[in-house]
Structures are given as C-alpha cells and as structure tokens.
N, C-alpha and C positions, 0 to 999 in steps of 0.2 A: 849817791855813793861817793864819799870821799877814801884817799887816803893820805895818811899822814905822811911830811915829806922827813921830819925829822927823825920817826923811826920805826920800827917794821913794822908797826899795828896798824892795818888799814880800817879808818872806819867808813861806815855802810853810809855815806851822805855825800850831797849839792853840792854846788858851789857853793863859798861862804860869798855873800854878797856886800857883805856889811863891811864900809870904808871904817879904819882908825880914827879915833880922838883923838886931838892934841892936846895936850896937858895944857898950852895956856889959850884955848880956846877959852875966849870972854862968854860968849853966849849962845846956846844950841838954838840951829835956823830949823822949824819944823824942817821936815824932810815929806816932798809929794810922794812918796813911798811909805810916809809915816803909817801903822796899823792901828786901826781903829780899835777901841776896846769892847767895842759889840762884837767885832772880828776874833779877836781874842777870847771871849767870852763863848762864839760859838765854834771855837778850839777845841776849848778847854771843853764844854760841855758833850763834844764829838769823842774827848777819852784822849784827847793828844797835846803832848807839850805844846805853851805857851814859851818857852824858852826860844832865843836866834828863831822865831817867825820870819820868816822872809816876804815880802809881797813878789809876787809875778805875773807879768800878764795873765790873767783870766782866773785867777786865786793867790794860793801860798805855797811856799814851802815849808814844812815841818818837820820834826823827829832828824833831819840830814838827809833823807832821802824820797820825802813822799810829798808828792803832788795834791794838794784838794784843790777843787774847785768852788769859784762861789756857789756854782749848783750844789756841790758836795754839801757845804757849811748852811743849804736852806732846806737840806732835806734829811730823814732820818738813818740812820742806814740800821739794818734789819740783824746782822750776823750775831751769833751768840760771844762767849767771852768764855774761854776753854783754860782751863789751867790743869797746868801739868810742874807737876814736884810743886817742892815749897816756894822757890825764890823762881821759876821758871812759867812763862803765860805766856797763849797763842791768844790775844784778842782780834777778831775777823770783823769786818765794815759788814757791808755788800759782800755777796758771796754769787759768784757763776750759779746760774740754776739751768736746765735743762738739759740736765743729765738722763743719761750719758751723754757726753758731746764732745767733737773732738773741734779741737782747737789749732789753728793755722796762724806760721809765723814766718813772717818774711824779713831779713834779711839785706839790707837796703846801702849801696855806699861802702862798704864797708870789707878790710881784708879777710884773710883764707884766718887765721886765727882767729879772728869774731866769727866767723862763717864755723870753723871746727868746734869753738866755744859756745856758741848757738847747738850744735848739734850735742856735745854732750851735757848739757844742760836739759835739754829733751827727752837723751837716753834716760837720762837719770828718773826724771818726770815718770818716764814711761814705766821702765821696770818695777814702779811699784803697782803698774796694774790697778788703778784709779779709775776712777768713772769719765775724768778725764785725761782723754789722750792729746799730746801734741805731735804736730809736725810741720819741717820746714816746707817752704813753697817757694817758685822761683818767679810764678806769676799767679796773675789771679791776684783777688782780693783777700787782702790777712787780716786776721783779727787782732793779731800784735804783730806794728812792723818791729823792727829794730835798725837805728839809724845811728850817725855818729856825730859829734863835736869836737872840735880843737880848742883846749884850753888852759891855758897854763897854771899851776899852783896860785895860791893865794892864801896870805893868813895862816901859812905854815901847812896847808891840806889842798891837794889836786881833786876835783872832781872824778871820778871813777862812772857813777851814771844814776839814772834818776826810771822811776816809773810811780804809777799811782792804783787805786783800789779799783775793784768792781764798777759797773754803773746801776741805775738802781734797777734797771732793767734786767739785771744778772748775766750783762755782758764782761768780757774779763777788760781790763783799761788797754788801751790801746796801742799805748809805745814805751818802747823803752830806749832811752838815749843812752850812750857810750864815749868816752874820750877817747878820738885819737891821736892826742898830746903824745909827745913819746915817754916825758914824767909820768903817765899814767899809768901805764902798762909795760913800757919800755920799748926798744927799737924792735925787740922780738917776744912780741906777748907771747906767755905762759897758757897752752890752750886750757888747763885743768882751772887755771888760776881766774881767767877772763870767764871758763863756763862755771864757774860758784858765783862770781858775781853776777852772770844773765840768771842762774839759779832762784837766786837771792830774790832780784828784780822780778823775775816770773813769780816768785813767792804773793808779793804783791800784787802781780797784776789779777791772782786768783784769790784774795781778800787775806791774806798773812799782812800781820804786822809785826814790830820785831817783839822777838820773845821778852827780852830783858826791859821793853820800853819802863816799868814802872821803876826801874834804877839802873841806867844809862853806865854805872862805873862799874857794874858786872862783866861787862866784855868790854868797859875803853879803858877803865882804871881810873883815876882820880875822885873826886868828891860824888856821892852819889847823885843824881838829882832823878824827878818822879819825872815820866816823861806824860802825864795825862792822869785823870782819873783813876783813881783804883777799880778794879774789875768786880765790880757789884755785878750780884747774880754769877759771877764765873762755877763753871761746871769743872768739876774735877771728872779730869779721865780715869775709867780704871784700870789698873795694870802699870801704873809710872811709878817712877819710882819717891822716894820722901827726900832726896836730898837732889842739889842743883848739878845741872848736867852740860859743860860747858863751852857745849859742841853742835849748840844748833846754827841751821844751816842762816836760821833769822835772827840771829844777834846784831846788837846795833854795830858792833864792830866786831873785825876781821883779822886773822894773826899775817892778812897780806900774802897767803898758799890756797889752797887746794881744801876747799869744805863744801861737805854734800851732806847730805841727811843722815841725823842720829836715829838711835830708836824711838825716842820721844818725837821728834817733826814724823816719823813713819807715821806713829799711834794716829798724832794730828792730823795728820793729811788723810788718813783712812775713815777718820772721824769724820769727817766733813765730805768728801769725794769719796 
C-alpha cells in the first residue's frame, strides 16, 4: 500500500523499487532482478498485472500491494471470480476454508494507533457476523502477525503496507507489514485512517483482490490500464446493483481518510464467508 506524496489520493501499494533512467544512458546493463518472461507469463496467466512487477526475495510484487510467491505462480489457485455491477469485480485466489473459524492476529512492534487500527479493523470484520471471526492476541501463536517498517517516500509515493492471498492449504497469509516513517501515516496516525488500511490488507489476507483491478484509473485516475486477465467465468451476484459503486473498501486506491465496507464488499464477503 502506497500513498502518494504529492496529493491526497493514497494509493493501496509497495514500495516502488524501480531506480530512474537517465536519459543519456548509452546501454541498458541486464539487471539481477531482471523478471523473467515465464515469470511474467505466469502473472499474467494467475489474472494479475504484468505492469511495475517487482522481483522480491522469495516471489513478486504485483497490482502495488500483493505479495506472490514462487509457490504461488507453480500452483493453481482454486477461488471463483465474483462480479458485482458493471465496471466493479471481487476476483478471489485461494480462499480460507474451514469454516467457521476464527482467526487470530498479533500485533507485533508497533504503537497504540496501529494497535487501536488493528482493533477497529476487526470490529468492522466482525460485525458483519461472517463465518469468519477475528481477534487480537497478545501471545500465543497468530495466524496474521502485523509488524512495522521504516521507510521513506520514493518515486513520488511512500509505502503505506503490503500483505498477500490465502495458501493453498486455505490458511489466510500470514503478515501484514506497515510503515512507520512518519510520511506515512504522520507523527500522529489517524486511528480510522491506519484501520482501512489493516482493513484493506486483511481483505487480502482472506483471498480479496482489488475491485477495480481490471482498470487501475477507476479509483487512481489517469490512463486506464487492465490490471490482469479479464474474469472469464465471473459469477454475477444478485441483488448489486447496474452501475459502479465507488466506495469499495478494495479499490486500488484510497482518497487517503477513513473507508470501510460498502453494500456491495457486504454482498461479497457474505457470498464467500
């Protein structure tokens, strides 16, 4: 999860990793981070932008904010492809199985505002009375910790925080990281603001991808681009509505305040959980 330094739209992504061109650079040196086009190929094939790929130890980063692993990109993942309105789609990896189940999340490093942003992140979880429940722990083993980074802006966009999908196992992914640069959040994060974005990231860790992935300039604005395959087989929910709705909680990007679940992420989440 980024967000942008230059003005109030935070979007939902990584670090950018990617050094500047110089304009009179003579000749491009491979780069040991270079991505391979089998890599690429089994991306694109997963349903997810080929665009700003990042390599990371032990996979990529994609879409600005999601984690694969190379396990991820050798194995198939199982969830349906849910669409809701016209211009508006939940496509799901790996989905949590073992429902009902409640899910435990720890807390790790981190201040009373990530610690109160964790909590109402959870509320929010909860009160829709889902097959999955969450809660925080202070010990014992978590099923998502949540830990923090110091990171400064880069490329015009500060890191805000990262998590990844399901495993195939239908456990929920494991961690979710957080900046605490003080460009990220500021000297006195916003507890409503820091729990949309744990929101967000838990969306993830229980098989959400962003709504708007199949054009990215829905919620960030500029030129549209596809972020993946189109949702062949997607399943229309019923009861949504025909026109786009532009307040989900999984948009690629953020107006940088306070977002929790519309009626359509409600429909979705109860569809699945």
């Amino acid at each position: 999860m980024k967000k942008q330094m230059s003005t109030v739209m935070a979007c939902l992504c990584v670090a950018l990793l990617a050094t500047s061109c110089k304009k009179d650079q003579a000749a491009k040196t491979p780069s040991a981070n270079e991505i391979s086009q089998d890599a690429l190929s089994a991306i694109y094939n997963k349903g997810f932008s080929t665009a700003d790929v990042h390599k990371v130890s032990g996979g990529y980063l994609v879409e600005g904010d999601i984690f694969l692993s190379d396990a991820d990109l050798a194995t198939a993942f199982t969830g349906p492809v849910l669409r809701v309105a016209n211009t508006e789609q939940y496509r799901t990896t790996n989905l949590v199985t073992g429902l009902p189940r409640s899910i435990k999340i720890k807390v790790t490093g981190l201040g009373t505002a990530f610690i109160a942003g964790t909590d109402t992140a959870i509320a929010r979880y909860n009160a829709q009375h889902l097959q999955l429940t969450f809660s925080r722990i202070t010990s014992g083993t978590a099923d998502i910790t949540i830990s923090g980074f110091n990171q400064g802006p880069s490329g015009g966009y500060i890191t805000l925080g990262s998590s990844g999908f399901p495993t195939k196992a239908g456990k929920p992914y494991n961690s979710i990281t957080l900046n605490t640069n003080t460009q990220a959040y500021g000297s006195n994060p916003n507890v409503l603001y820091v729990g949309s974005v744990i929101q967000h990231e838990m969306g993830h860790c229980i098989g959400f991808r962003h709504t708007d992935y199949f054009n990215r300039a829905y919620s960030c604005g500029g030129t549209a681009t596809n972020e993946g395959a189109a949702g062949v087989g997607a399943i229309l929910i019923p009861g949504t509505p025909s026109t786009a709705d532009p307040n989900s909680f999984m948009l690629s990007c953020s107006n940088g305040g306070n977002r929790t679940f519309n009626a359509n992420d409600i429909i979705a989440l109860n569809y699945l959980y």
